[in-house]
C-alpha positions in Angstrom: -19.7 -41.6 -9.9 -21.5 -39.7 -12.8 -24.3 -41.7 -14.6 -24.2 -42.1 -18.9 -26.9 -39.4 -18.9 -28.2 -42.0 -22.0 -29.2 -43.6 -18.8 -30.9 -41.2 -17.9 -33.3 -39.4 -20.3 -34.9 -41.6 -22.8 -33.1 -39.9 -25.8 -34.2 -42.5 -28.1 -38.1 -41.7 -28.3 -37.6 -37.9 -27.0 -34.6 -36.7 -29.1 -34.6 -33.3 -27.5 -30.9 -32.9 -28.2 -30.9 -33.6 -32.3 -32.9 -31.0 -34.5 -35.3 -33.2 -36.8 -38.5 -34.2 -36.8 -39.1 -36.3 -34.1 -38.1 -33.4 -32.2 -40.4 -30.6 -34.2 -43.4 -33.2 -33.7 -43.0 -33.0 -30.0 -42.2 -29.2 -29.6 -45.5 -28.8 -32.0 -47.3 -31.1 -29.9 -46.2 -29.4 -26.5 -47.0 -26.1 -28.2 -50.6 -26.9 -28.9 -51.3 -28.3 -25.0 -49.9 -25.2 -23.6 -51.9 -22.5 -26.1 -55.0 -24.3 -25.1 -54.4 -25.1 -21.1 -51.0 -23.9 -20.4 -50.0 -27.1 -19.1 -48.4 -30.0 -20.9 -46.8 -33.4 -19.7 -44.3 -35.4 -22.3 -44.6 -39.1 -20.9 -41.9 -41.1 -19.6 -39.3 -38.7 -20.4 -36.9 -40.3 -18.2 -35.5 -43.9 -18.5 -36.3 -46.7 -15.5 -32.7 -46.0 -14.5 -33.5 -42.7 -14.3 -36.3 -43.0 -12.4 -34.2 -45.2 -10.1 -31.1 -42.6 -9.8 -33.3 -39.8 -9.7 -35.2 -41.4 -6.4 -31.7 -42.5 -5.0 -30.5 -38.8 -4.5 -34.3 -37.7 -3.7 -33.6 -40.1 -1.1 -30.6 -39.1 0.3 -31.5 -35.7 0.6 -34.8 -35.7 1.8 -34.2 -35.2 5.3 -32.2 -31.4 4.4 -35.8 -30.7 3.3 -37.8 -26.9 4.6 -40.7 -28.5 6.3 -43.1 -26.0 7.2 -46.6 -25.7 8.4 -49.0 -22.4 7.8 -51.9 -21.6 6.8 -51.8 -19.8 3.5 -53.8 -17.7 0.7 -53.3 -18.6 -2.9 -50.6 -15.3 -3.4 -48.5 -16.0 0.1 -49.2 -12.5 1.3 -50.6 -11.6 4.8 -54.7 -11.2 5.9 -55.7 -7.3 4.7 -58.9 -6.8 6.9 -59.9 -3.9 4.8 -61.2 -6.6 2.3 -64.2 -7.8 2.0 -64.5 -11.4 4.1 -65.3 -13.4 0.7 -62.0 -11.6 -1.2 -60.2 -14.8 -2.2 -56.5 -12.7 -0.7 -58.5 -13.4 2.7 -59.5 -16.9 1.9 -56.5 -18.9 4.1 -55.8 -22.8 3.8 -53.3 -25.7 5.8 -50.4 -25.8 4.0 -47.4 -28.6 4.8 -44.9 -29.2 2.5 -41.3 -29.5 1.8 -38.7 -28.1 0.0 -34.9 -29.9 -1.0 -33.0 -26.5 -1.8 -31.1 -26.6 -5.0 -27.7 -26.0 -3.3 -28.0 -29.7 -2.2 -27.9 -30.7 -5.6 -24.4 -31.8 -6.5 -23.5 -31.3 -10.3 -22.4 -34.5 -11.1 -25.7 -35.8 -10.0 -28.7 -37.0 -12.0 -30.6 -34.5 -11.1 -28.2 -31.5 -12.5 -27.2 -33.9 -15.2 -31.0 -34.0 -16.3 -31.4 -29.9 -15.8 -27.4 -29.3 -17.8 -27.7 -32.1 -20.5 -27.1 -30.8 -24.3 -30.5 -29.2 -25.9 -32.2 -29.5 -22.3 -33.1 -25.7 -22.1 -33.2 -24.7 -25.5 -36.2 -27.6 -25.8 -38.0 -26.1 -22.9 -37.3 -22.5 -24.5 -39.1 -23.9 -28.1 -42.1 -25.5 -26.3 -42.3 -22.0 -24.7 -41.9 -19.8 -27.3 -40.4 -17.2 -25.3 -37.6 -14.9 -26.9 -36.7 -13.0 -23.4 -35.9 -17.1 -21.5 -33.8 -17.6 -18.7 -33.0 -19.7 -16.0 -34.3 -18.9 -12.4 -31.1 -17.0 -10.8 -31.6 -18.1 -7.2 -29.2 -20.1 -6.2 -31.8 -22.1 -3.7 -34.4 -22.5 -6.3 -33.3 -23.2 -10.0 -33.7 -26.6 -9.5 -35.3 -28.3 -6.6 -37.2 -30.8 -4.8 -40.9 -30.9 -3.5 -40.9 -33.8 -0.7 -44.4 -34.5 0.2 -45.5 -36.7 3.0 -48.9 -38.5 4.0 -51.6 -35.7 4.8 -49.3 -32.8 3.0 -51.1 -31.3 0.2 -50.0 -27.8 -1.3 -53.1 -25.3 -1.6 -54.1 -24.0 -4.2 -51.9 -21.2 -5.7 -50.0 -19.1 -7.7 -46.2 -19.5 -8.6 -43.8 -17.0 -8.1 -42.1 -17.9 -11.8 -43.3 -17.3 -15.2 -42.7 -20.9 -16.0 -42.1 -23.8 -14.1 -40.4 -27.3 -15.4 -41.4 -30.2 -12.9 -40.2 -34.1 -12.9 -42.3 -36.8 -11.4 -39.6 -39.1 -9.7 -41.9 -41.1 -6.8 -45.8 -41.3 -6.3 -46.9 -41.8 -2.7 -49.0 -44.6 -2.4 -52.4 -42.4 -2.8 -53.1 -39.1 -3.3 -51.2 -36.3 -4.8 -53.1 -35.7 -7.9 -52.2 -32.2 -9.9 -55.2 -30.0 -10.1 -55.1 -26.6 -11.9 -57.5 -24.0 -13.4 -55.9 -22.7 -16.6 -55.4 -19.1 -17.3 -56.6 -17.5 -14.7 -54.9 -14.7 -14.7 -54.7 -13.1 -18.4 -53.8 -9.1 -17.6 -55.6 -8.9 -14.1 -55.7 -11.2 -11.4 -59.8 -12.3 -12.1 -60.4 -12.5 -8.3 -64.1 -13.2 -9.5 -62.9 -16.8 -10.9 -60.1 -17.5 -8.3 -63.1 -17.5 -5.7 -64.9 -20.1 -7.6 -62.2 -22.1 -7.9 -61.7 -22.1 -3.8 -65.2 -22.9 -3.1 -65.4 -25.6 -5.6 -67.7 -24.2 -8.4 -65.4 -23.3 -11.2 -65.7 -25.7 -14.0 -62.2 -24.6 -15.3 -60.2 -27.4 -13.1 -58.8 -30.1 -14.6 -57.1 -33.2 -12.8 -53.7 -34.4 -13.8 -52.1 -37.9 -12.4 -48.4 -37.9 -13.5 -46.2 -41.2 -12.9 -42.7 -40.9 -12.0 -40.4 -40.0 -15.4 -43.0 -37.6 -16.7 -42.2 -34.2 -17.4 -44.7 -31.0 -17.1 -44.4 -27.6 -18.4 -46.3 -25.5 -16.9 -47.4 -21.8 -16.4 -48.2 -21.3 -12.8 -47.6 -17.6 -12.6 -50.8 -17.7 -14.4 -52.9 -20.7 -13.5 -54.2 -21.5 -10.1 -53.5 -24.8 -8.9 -52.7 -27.4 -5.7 -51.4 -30.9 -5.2 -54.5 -33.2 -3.3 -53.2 -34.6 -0.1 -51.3 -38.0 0.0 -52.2 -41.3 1.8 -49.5 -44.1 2.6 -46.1 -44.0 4.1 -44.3 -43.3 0.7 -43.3 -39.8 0.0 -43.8 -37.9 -2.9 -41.0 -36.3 -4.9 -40.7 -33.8 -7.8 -38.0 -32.5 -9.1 -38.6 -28.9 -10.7 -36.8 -26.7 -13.0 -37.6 -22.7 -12.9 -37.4 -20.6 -15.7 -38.1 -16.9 -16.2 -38.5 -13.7 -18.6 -35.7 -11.9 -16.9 -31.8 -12.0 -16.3 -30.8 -12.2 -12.9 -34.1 -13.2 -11.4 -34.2 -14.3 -7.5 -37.0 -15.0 -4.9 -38.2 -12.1 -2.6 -36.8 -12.7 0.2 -40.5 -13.1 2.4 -41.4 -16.0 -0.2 -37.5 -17.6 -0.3 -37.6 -17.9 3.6 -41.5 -19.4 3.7 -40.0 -22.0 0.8 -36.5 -22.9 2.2 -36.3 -21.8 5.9 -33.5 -18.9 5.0 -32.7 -16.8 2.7 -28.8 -15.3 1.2 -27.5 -12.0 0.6 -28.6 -11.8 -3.4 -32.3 -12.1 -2.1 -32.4 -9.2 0.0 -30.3 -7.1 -2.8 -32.2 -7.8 -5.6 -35.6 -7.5 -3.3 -38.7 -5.7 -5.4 -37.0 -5.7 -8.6 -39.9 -7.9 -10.7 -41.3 -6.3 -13.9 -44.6 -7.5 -13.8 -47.5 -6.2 -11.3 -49.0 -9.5 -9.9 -49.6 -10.2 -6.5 -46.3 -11.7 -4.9 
């Protein structure tokens, strides 16, 4: 049965829906942490009973999770040994990690219900400032889950989306803090800085701990960034919401089967079509 989404999103101290100035506060707030770091984090969006429904179907999906274990560079491509040894494309880490496909998402449930709720994207769109905003096309990743177990940590990175909307809906017990190096990549890919970062002398990294209901906008297409590792038998879930500066926008299909374990048709027709140059 569908949940009141009043239930759900704490509409009372976050009226995203409703123009006014509780609203133009927030999106002005939001605004200023993403100019300066390009990340931002409004607490508590969702409700307890959120939180509760949220972890519910995180639950009782978990198990159609892609679990997959590789070793990784921060752009997902393959080992070039014409690079120099110290090039950070040939620095490769342990990645484990796993993905709930957005096709197991039903849209009655919270989670769509959260992602289709009136004002929802046209908040996100504000905060962002972007005229040319849409959501991600691929039908396995608009909306997902990250299900992260003890000893799973995700590597430092790059995302494949311009902007990424994530949901904290259950901590593990330890662990699992958000670290990210902000603006990284402004017009080149500044492979001097994404090598300090790896070997742990860049002063740019900052440490985020989100509790479950808070939700993060991000810009990972342009800031380098990895989830610690995880300690205690309780996994990990986040919910996250893509969003891109193009109509029609899928995965590449080497990425989409890494992520998911398989890829569809749309992936392999709409292959190499991205506008922008970065690696990936």
């Amino acid at each position: 049965m569908q949940q009141p989404l009043s239930d759900l999103i704490d509409h009372a101290r976050y009226p995203i829906h409703r123009a006014g100035p509780a609203r133009d506060a927030l999106i002005e707030r939001i605004r200023d942490d993403l100019a300066r770091d390009g990340c931002a984090v409004v607490k508590s969006f969702l409700t307890e009973e959120g939180i509760a429904a949220l972890t519910q179907e995180a639950d009782r999906v978990s198990d159609k999770g892609h679990r997959s274990f590789s070793r990784t560079n921060a752009y997902f491509t393959q080992d070039d040994p014409s690079l120099p040894e110290n090039d950070p494309r040939r620095q490769f880490f342990d990645r484990s990690n796993a993905f709930v496909a957005a096709d197991n998402f039903a849209p009655e449930g919270p989670l769509r219900q959260v992602h289709d709720s009136a004002g929802f994207d046209g908040f996100i769109q504000e905060c962002l400032q972007e005229t040319a905003f849409y959501r991600y096309a691929d039908p396995l990743a608009d909306v997902i889950v990250n299900v992260a177990e003890e000893g799973n940590g995700f590597p430092w990175h790059f995302d494949t989306n311009n902007f990424t909307v994530t949901l904290a809906i259950q901590n593990a017990e330890e662990g699992g803090a958000f670290e990210y190096a902000p603006h990284i990549r402004r017009g080149d890919e500044n492979f001097e800085e994404v090598s300090r970062v790896l070997d742990g002398t860049s002063e740019r990294v900052k440490t985020l701990h989100l509790e479950p209901g808070d939700l993060q906008l991000f810009r990972g297409r342009y800031s380098l960034h990895r989830v610690a590792p995880l300690v205690g038998a309780r996994p990990r879930y986040v919910a996250i919401f893509s969003y891109v500066g193009e109509p029609d926008m899928v995965g590449a299909p080497e990425r989409t089967e890494q992520l998911y374990g398989r890829t569809l048709p749309i992936h392999h027709e709409r292959a190499g079509q991205r506008a922008d140059a970065y690696i990936d």
